[in-house]
Structures are given as structure tokens and as C-alpha cells.
C-alpha positions as protocol buffer text, in pm:
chain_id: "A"
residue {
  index: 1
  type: UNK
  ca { x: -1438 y: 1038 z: 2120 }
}
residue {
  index: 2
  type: UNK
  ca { x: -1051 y: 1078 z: 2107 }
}
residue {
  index: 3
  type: UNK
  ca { x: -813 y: 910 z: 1872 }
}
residue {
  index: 4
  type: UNK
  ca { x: -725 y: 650 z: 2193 }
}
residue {
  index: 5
  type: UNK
  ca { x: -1066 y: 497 z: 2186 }
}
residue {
  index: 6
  type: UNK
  ca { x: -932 y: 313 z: 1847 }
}
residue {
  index: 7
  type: UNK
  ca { x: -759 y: -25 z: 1793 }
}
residue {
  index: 8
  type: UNK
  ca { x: -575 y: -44 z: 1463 }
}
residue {
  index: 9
  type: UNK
  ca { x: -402 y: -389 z: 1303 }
}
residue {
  index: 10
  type: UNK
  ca { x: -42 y: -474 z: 1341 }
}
residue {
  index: 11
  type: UNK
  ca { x: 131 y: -591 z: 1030 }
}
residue {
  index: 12
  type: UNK
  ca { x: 134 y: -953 z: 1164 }
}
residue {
  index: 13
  type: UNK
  ca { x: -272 y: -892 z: 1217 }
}
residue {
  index: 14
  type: UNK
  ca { x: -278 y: -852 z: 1636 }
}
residue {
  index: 15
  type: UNK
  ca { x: -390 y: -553 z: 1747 }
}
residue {
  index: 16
  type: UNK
  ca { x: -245 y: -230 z: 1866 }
}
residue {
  index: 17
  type: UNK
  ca { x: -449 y: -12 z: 2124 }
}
residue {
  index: 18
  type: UNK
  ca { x: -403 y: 373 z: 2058 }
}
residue {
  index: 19
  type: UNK
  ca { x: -450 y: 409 z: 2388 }
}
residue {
  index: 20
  type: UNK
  ca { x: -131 y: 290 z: 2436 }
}
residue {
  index: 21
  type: UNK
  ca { x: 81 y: 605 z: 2303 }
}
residue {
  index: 22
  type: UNK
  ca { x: -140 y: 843 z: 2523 }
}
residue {
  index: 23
  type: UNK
  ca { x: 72 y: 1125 z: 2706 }
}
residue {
  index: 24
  type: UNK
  ca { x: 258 y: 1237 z: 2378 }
}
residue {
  index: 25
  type: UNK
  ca { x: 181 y: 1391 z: 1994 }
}
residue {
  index: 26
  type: UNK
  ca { x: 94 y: 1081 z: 1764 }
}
residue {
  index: 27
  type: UNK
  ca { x: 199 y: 1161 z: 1432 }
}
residue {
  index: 28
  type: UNK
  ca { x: -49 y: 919 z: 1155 }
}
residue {
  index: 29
  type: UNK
  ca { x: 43 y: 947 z: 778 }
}
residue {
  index: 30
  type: UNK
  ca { x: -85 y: 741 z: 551 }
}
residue {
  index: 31
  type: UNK
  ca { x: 207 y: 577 z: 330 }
}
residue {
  index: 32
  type: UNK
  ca { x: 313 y: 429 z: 13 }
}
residue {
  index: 33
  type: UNK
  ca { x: 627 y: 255 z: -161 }
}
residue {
  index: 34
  type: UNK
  ca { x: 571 y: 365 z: -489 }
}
residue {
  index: 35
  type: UNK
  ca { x: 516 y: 707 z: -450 }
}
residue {
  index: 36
  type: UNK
  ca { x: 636 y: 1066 z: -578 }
}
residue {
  index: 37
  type: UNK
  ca { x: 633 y: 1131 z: -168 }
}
residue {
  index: 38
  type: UNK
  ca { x: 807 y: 832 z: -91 }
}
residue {
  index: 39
  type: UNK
  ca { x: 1080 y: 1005 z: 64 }
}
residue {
  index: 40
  type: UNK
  ca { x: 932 y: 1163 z: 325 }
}
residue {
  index: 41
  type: UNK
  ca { x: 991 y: 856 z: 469 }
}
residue {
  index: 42
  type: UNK
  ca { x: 1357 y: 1007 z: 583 }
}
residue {
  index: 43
  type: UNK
  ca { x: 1173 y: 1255 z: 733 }
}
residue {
  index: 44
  type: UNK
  ca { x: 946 y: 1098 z: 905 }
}
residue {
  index: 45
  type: UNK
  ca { x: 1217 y: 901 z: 1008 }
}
residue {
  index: 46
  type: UNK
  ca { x: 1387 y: 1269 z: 1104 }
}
residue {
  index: 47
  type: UNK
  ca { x: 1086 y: 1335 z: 1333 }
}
residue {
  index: 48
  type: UNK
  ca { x: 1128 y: 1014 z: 1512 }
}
residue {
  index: 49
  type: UNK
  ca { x: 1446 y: 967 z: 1644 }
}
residue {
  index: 50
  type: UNK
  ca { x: 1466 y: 1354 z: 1769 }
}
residue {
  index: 51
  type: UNK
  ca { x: 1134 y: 1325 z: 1935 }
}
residue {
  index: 52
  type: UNK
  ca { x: 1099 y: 959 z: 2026 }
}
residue {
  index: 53
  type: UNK
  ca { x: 1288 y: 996 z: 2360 }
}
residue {
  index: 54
  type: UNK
  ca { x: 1050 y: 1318 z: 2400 }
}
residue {
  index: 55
  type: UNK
  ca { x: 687 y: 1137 z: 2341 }
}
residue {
  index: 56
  type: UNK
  ca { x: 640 y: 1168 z: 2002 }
}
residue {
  index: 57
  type: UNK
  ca { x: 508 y: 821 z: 1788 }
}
residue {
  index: 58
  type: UNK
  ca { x: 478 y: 834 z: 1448 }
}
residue {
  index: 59
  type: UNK
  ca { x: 200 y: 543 z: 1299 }
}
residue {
  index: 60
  type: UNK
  ca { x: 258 y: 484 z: 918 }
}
residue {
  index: 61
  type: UNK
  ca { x: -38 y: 323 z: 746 }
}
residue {
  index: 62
  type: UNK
  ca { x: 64 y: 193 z: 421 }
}
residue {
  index: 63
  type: UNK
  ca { x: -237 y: 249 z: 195 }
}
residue {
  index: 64
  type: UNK
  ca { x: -280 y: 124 z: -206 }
}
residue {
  index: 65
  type: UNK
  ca { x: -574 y: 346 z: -292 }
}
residue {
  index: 66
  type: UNK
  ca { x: -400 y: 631 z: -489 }
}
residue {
  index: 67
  type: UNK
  ca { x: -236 y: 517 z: -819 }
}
residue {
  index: 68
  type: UNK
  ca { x: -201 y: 134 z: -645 }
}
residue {
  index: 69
  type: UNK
  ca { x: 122 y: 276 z: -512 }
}
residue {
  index: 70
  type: UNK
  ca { x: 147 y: 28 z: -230 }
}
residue {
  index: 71
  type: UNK
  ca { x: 83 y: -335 z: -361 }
}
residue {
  index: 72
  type: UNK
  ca { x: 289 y: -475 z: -149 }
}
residue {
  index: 73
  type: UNK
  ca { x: 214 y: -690 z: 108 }
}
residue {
  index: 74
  type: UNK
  ca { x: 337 y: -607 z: 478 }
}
residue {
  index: 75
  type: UNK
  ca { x: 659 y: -821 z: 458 }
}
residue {
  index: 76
  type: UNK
  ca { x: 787 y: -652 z: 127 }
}
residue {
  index: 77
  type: UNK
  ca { x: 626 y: -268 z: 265 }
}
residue {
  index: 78
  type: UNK
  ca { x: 845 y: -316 z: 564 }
}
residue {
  index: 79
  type: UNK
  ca { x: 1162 y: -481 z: 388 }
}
residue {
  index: 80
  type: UNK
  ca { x: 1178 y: -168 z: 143 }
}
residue {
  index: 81
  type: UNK
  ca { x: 1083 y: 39 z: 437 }
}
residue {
  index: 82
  type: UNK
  ca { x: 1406 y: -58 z: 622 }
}
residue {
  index: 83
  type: UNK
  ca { x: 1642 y: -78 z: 306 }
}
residue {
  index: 84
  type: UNK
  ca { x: 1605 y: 262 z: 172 }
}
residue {
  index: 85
  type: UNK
  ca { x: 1508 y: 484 z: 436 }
}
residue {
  index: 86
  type: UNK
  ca { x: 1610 y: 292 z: 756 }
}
residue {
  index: 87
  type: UNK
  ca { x: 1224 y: 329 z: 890 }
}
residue {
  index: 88
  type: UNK
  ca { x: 1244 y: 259 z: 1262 }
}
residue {
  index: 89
  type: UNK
  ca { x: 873 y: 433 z: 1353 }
}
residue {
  index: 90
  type: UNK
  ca { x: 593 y: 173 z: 1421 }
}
residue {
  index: 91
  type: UNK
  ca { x: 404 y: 63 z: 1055 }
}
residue {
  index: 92
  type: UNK
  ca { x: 74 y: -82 z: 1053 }
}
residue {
  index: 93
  type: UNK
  ca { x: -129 y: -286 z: 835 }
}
residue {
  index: 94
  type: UNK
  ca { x: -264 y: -175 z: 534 }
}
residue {
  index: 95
  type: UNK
  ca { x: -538 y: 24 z: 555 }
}
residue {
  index: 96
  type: UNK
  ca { x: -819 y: 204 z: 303 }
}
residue {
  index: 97
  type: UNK
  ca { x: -855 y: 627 z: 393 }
}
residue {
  index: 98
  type: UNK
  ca { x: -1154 y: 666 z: 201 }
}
residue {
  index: 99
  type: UNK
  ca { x: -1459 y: 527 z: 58 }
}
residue {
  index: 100
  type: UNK
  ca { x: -1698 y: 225 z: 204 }
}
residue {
  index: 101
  type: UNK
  ca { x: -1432 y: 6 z: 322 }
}
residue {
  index: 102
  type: UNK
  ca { x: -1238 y: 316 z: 495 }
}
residue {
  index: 103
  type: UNK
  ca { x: -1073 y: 242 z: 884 }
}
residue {
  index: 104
  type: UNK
  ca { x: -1244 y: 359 z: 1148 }
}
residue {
  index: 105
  type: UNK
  ca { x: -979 y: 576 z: 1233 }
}
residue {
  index: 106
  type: UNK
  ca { x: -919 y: 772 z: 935 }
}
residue {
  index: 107
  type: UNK
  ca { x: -1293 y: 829 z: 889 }
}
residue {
  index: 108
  type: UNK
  ca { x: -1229 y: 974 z: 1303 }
}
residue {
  index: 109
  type: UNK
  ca { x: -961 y: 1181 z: 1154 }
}
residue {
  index: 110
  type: UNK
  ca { x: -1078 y: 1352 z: 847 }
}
residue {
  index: 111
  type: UNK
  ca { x: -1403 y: 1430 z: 1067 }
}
residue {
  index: 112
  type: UNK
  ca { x: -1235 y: 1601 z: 1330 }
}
residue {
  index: 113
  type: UNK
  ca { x: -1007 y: 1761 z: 1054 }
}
residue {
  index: 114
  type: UNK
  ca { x: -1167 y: 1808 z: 702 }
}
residue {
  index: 115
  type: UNK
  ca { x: -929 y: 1910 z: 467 }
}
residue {
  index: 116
  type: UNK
  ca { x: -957 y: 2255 z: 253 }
}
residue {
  index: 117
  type: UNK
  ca { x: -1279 y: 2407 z: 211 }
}
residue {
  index: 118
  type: UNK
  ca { x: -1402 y: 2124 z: 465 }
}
residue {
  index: 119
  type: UNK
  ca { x: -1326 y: 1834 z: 186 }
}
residue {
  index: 120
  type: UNK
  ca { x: -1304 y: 1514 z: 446 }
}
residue {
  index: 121
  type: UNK
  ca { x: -1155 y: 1274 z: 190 }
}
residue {
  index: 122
  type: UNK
  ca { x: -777 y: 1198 z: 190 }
}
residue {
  index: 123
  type: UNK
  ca { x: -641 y: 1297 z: -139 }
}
residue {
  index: 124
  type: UNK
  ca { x: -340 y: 1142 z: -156 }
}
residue {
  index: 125
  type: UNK
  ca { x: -48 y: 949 z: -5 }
}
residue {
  index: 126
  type: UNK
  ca { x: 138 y: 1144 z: 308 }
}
residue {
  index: 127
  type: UNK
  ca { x: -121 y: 1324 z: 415 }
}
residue {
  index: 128
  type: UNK
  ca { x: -39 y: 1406 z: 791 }
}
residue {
  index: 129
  type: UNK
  ca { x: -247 y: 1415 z: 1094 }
}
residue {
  index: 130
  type: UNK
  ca { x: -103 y: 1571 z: 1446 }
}
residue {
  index: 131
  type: UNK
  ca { x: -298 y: 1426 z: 1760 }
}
residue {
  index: 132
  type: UNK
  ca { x: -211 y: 1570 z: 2104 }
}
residue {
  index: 133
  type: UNK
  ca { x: -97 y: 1440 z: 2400 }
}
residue {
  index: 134
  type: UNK
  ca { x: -521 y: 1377 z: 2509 }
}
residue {
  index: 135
  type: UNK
  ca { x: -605 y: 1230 z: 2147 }
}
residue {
  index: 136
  type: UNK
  ca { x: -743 y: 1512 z: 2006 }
}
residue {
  index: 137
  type: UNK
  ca { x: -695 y: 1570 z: 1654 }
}
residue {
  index: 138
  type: UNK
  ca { x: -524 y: 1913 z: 1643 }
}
residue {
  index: 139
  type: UNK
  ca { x: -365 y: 1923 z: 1275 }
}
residue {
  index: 140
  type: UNK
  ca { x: -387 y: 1823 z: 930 }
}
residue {
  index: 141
  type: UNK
  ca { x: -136 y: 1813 z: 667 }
}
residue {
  index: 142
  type: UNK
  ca { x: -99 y: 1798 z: 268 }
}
residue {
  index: 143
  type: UNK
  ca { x: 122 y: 1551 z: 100 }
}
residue {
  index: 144
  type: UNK
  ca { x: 293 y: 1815 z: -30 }
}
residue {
  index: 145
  type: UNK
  ca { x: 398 y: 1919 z: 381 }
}
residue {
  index: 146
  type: UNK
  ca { x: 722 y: 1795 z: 425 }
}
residue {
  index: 147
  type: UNK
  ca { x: 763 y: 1632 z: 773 }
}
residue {
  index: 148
  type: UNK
  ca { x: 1059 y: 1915 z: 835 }
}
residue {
  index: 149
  type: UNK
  ca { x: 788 y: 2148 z: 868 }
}
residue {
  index: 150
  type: UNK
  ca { x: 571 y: 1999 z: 1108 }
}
residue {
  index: 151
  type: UNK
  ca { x: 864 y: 2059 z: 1322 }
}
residue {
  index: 152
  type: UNK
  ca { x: 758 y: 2335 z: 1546 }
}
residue {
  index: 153
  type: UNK
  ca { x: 390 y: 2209 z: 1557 }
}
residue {
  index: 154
  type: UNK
  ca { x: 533 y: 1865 z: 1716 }
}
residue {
  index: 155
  type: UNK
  ca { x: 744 y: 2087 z: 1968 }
}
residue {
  index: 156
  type: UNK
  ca { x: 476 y: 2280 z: 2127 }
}
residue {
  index: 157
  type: UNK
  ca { x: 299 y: 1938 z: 2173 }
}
residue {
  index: 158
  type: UNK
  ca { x: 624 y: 1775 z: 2364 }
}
């Protein structure tokens, strides 16, 4: 199974194949407003429009289940989105990482990448994972991984 067998939900609630980014590096992080990380968001933003033209998508998932530091609804996650870091990269609905009511996909992606030690779950906002250009989950990465450094990891995907 490869990250392009998934669907995920659209803000607006239609779905989005992941099949449909296939020949390039997907970049999924899972997101919040309210956050200590929030900024990233510039980065990730960074990423984007250097790569875009190049095959690289970025997917942010907006997620409320650290510190309920995304209670927002998909309207006011994309408004503040737009207004203070210019976010052009595709976001998708809301999602849960972890626990019974987890998406598909991140359950796919913290089995094909466990975290430290093999931990699967997601422990907090940001955390990065790099798919390559045949869906294959190929990196992981802490909040605390600024998008900056993922830099030469995305290039030798391209």
C-alpha cells in the first residue's frame, strides 16, 4: 500500500485523491493556529513556492488534538492561514493523528514511519512526513524540524 491508495477530505468536504500528486515528494504536516510552531507555516510556505514548479505538494492537515490548538473551523483555519503567513499550499480538513478516531492516512504514515524508539503516535503539532515520488513514506520529522531543513531531503526527491 502507498500513500496514493488514500482519499483525504477537502475543507469544503469533497474529496481529494492522493493519487493525484503522484510523480513528485508530498510533503504532509499536521497543523495548528494556535501553536508554539505556528510559524513554520512561512516555511512551509518557503518549501512551496521554490519547489512547486519542481513537483513538490505540501498537504497541511489542521489537527485540534494537542492543547485544542486548532478550534477553528475550516473557514477561520484558512482565513488566519492566508492573513499571517500568506499560505498558498493545499489545506485539508481537519483531521485526528492519533487515537480511535485517527485518519486512515496518518495511521498509514506513522506505520510506515514510527517515530523514535519505534513510538507510532504523533506527538505533537508539525510533525513532518516526506513521501516520494511512488508514495512511499521515506521520512519523518519532529515538530521541532524546521521546514528549512528538510531542504536537501526534498531536493534529492525532485
Amino acid at each position: 500500500m502507498s500513500v496514493y491508495d488514500f482519499t483525504v477530505k477537502k475543507p469544503d468536504g469533497s474529496v481529494q485523491k492522493l493519487s493525484d500528486f503522484a510523480g513528485g515528494p508530498i510533503l504532509i504536516v499536521n497543523t495548528a493556529s494556535k501553536c508554539g510552531f505556528t510559524p513554520q507555516y512561512k516555511g512551509l510556505e518557503a518549501l512551496h513556492r521554490k519547489y512547486a514548479d519542481k513537483g513538490l505538494t505540501i498537504l497541511g492537515f489542521p489537527c485540534n488534538q494537542f492543547g485544542a490548538q486548532e478550534p477553528g473551523d475550516a473557514e477561520e483555519i484558512k482565513s488566519f492561514c492566508s492573513l499571517n503567513y500568506d499560505v498558498t499550499f493545499p489545506l485539508m480538513a481537519k483531521v485526528e493523528v492519533n487515537g480511535d478516531g485517527a485518519d486512515p492516512l496518518f495511521n498509514h504514515l506513522k506505520s510506515e514511519k514510527p517515530g523514535l524508539l519505534g513510538t507510532k503516535g504523533i506527538k505533537w503539532n508539525f510533525t513532518k512526513f516526506l513521501i516520494d515520488k511512488s508514495g512511499k513514506v521515506v521520512g519523518r520529522y519532529a515538530p521541532t524540524d524546521k521546514p528549512e531543513s528538510l531542504e536537501a531531503d526534498i531536493q534529492k526527491l525532485l
